[in-house]
PyMOL commands that place a pseudoatom at each C-alpha (Angstrom):
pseudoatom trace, name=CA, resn=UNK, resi=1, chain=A, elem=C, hetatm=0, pos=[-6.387, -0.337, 9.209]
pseudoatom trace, name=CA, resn=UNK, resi=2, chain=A, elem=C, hetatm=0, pos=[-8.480, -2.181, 7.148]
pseudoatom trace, name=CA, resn=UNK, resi=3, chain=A, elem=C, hetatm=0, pos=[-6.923, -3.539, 3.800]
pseudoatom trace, name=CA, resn=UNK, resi=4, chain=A, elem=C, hetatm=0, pos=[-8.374, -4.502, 0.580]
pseudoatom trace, name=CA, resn=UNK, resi=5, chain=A, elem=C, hetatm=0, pos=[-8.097, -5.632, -2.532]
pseudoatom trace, name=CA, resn=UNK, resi=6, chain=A, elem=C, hetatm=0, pos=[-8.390, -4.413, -5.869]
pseudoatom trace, name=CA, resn=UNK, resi=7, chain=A, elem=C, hetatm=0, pos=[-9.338, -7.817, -7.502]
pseudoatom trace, name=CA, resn=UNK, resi=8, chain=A, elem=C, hetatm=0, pos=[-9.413, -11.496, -6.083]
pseudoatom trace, name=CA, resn=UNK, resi=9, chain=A, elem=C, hetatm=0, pos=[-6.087, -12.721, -8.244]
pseudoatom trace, name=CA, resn=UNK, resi=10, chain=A, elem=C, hetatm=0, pos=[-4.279, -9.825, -6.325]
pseudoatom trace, name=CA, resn=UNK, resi=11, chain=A, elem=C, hetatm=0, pos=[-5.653, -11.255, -2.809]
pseudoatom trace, name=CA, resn=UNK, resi=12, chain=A, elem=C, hetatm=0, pos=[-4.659, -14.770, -3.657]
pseudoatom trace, name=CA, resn=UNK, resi=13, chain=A, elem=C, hetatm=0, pos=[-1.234, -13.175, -4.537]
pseudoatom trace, name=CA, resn=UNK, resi=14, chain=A, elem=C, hetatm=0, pos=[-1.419, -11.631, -0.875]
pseudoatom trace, name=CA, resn=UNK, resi=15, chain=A, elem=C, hetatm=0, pos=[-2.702, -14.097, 0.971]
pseudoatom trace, name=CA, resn=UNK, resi=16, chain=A, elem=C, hetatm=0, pos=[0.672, -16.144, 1.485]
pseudoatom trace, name=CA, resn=UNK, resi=17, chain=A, elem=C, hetatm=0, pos=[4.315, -15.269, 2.163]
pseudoatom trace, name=CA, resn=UNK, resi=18, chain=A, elem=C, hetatm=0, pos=[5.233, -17.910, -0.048]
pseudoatom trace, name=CA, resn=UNK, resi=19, chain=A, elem=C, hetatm=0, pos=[2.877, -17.076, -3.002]
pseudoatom trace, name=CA, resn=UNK, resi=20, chain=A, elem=C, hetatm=0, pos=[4.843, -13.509, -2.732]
pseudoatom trace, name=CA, resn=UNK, resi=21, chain=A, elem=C, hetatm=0, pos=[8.582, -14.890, -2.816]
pseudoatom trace, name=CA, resn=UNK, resi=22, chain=A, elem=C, hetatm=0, pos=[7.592, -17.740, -5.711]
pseudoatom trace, name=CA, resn=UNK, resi=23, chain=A, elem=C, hetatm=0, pos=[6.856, -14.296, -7.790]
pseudoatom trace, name=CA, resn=UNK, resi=24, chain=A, elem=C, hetatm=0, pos=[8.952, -11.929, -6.469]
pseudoatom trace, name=CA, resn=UNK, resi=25, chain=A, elem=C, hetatm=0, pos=[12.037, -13.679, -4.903]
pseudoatom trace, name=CA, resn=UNK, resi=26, chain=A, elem=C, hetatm=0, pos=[12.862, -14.303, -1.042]
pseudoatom trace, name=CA, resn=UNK, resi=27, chain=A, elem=C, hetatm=0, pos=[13.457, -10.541, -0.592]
pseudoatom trace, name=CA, resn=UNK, resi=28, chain=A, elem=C, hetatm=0, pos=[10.741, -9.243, -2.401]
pseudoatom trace, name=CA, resn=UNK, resi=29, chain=A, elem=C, hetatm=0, pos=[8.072, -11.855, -0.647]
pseudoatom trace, name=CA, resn=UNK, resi=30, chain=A, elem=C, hetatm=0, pos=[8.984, -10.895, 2.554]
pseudoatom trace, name=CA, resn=UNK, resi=31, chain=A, elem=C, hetatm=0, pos=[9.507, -7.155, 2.303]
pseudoatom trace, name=CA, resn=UNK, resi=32, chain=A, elem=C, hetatm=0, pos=[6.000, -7.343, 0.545]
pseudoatom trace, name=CA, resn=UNK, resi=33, chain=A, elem=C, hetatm=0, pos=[4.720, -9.452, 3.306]
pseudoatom trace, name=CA, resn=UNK, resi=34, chain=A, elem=C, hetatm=0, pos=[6.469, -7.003, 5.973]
pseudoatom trace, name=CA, resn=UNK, resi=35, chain=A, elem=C, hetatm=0, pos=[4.245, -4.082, 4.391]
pseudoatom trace, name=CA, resn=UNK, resi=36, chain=A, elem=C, hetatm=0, pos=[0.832, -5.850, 4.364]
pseudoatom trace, name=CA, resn=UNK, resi=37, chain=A, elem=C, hetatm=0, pos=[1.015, -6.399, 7.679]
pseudoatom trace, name=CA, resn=UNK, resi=38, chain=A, elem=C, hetatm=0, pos=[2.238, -3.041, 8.667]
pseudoatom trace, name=CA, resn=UNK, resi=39, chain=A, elem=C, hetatm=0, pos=[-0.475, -1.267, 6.944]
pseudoatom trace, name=CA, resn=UNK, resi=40, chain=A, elem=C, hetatm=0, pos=[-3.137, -3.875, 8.638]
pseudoatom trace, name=CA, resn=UNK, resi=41, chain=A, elem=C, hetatm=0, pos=[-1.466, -3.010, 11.789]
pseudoatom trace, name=CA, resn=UNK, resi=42, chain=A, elem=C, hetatm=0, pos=[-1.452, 0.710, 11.551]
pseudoatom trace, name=CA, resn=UNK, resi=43, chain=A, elem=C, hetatm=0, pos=[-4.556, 2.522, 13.276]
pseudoatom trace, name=CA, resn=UNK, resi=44, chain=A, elem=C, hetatm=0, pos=[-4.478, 5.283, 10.248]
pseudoatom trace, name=CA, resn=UNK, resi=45, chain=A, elem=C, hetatm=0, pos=[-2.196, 5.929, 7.350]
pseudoatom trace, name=CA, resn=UNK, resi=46, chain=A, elem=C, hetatm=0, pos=[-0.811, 8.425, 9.253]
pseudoatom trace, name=CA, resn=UNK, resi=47, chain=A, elem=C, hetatm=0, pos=[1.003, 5.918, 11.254]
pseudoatom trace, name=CA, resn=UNK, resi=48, chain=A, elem=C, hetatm=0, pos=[2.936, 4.837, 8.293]
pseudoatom trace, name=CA, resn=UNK, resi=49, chain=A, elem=C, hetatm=0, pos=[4.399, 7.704, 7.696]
pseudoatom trace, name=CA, resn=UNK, resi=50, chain=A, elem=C, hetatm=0, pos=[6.692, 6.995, 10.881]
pseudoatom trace, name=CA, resn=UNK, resi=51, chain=A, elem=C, hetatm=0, pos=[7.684, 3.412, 9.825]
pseudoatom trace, name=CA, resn=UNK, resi=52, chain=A, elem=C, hetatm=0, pos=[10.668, 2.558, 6.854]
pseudoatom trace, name=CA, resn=UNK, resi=53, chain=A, elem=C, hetatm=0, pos=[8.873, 2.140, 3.401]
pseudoatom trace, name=CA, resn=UNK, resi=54, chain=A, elem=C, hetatm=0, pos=[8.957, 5.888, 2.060]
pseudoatom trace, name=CA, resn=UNK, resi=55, chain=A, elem=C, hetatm=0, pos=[4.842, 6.035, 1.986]
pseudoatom trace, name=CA, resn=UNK, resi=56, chain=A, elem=C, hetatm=0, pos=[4.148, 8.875, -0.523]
pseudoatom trace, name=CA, resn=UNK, resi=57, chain=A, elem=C, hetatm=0, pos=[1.479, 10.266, -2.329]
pseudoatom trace, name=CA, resn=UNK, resi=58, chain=A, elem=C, hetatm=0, pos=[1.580, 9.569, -5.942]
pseudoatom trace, name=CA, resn=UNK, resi=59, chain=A, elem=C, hetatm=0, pos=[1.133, 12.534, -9.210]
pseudoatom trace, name=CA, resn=UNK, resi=60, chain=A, elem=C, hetatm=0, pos=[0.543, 12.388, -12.798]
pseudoatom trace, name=CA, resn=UNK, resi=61, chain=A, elem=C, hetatm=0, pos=[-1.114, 9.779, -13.735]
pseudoatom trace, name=CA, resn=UNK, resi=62, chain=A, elem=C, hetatm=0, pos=[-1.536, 8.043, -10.275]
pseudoatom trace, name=CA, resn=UNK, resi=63, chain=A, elem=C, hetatm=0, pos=[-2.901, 10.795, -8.676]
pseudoatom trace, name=CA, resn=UNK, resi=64, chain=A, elem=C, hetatm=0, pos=[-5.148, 10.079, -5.410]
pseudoatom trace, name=CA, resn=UNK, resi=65, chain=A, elem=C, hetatm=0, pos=[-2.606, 6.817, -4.709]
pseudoatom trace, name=CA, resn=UNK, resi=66, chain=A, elem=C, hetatm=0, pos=[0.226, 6.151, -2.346]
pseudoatom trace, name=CA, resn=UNK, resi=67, chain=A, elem=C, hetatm=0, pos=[2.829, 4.084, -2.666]
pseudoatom trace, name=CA, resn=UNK, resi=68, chain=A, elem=C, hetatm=0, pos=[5.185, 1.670, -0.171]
pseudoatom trace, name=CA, resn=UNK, resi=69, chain=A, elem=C, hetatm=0, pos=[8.377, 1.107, -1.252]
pseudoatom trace, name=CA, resn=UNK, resi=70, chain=A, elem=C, hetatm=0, pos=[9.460, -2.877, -1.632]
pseudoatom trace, name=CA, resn=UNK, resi=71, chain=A, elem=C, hetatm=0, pos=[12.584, -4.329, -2.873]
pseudoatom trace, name=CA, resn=UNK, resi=72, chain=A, elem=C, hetatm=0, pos=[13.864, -2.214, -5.968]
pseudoatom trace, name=CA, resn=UNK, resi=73, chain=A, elem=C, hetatm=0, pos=[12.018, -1.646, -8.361]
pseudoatom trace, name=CA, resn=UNK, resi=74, chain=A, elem=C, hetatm=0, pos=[8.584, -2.482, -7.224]
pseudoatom trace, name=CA, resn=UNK, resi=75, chain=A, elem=C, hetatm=0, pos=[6.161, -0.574, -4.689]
pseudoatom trace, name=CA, resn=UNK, resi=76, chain=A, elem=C, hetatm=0, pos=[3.171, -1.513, -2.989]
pseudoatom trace, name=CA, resn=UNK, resi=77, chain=A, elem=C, hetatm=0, pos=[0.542, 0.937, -4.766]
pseudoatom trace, name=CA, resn=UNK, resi=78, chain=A, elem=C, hetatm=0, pos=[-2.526, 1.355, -2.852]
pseudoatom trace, name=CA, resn=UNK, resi=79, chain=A, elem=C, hetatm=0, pos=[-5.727, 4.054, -2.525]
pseudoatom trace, name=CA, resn=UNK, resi=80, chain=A, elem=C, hetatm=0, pos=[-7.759, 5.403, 0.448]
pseudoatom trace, name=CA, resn=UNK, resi=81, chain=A, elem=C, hetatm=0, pos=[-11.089, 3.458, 0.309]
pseudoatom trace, name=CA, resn=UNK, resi=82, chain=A, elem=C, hetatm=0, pos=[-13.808, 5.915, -0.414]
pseudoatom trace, name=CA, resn=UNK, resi=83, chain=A, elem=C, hetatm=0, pos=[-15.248, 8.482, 0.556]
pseudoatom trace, name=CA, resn=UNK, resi=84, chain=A, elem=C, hetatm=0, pos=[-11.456, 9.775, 0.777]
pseudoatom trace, name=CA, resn=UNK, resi=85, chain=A, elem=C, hetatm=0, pos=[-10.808, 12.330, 3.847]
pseudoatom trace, name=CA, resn=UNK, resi=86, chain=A, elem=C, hetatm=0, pos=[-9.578, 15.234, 2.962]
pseudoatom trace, name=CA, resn=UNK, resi=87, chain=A, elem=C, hetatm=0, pos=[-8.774, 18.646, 5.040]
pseudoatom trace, name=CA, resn=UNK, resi=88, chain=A, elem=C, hetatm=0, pos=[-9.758, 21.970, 4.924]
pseudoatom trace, name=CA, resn=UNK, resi=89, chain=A, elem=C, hetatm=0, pos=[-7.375, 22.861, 1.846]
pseudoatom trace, name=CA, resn=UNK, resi=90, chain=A, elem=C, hetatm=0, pos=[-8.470, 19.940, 0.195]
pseudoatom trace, name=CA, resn=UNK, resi=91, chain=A, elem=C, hetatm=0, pos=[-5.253, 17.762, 0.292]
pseudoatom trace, name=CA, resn=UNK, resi=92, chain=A, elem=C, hetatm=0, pos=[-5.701, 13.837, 1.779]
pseudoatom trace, name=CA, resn=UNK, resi=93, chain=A, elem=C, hetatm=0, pos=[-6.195, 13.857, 5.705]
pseudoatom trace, name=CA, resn=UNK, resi=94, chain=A, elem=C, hetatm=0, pos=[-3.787, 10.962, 6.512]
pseudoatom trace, name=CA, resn=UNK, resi=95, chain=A, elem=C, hetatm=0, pos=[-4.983, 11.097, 9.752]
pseudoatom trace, name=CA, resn=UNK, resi=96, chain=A, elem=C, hetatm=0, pos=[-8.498, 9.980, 8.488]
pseudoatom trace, name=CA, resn=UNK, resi=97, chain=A, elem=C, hetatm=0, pos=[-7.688, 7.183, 6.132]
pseudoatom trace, name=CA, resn=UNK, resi=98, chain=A, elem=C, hetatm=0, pos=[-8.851, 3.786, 8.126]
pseudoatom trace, name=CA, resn=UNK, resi=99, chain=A, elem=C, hetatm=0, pos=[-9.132, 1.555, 4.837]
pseudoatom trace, name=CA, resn=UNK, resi=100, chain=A, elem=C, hetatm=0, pos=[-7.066, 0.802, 1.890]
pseudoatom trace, name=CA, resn=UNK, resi=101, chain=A, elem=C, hetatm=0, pos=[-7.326, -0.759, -1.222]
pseudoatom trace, name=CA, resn=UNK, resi=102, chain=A, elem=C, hetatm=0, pos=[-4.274, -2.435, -2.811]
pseudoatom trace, name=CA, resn=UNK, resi=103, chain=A, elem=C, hetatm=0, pos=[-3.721, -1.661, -6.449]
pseudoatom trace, name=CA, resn=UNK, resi=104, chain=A, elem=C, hetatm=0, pos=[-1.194, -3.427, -6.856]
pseudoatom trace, name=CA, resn=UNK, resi=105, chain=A, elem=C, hetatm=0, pos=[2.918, -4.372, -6.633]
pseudoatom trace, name=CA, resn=UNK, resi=106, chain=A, elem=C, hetatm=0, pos=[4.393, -2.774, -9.823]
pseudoatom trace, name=CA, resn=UNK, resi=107, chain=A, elem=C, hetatm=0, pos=[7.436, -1.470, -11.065]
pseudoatom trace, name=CA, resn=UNK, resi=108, chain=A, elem=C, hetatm=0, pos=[6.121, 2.251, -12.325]
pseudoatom trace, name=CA, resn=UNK, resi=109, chain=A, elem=C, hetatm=0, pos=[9.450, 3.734, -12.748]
for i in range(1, 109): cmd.bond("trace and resi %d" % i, "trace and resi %d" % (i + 1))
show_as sticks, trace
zoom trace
């Protein structure tokens, strides 16, 4: 799948394992690390739904994101990239979603 960014300070975060543990500890880096690469990896975000990380759709406020689960608290929050698939009664077609953009890794509990 193809992963962006929401802004370039977020992809600098990204870009490095070690950038990722410096702010969010050894555990946090990694796991964070872990799900970057999974979602690149994945054909569809349908796919992720069969790997650990709890990927869910987001309501309230966040409606139309997902989430990843990381180390406690903080989750990997991310959005199809437009146009955003949906099926026939108008919920998101995981099965269509080839591109991402990452919101960001916050605590929104």
């Amino acid at each position: 799948m193809n992963v962006e960014f929401a802004s370039a300070k977020l992809q600098k975060l990204c870009s490095t394992e070690k950038e990722l543990i410096r702010r969010f500890g050894s555990d946090g880096g990694r796991m964070t690390m872990r799900r970057l690469q999974q979602l690149e990896a994945a054909p569809t975000l349908a796919a992720m739904r069969e790997l650990p990380g709890h990927c869910h759709e987001l309501t309230g406020d966040r409606s139309g994101q997902l989430a990843l689960h990381l180390v406690e608290p903080y989750r990997l929050v991310f959005k199809p990239r437009c146009p955003v698939p949906v099926t026939p009664d108008g919920s998101l077609d995981w099965d269509g979603v080839t591109a991402v953009v990452v919101l960001g890794i916050v605590d929104y509990h």
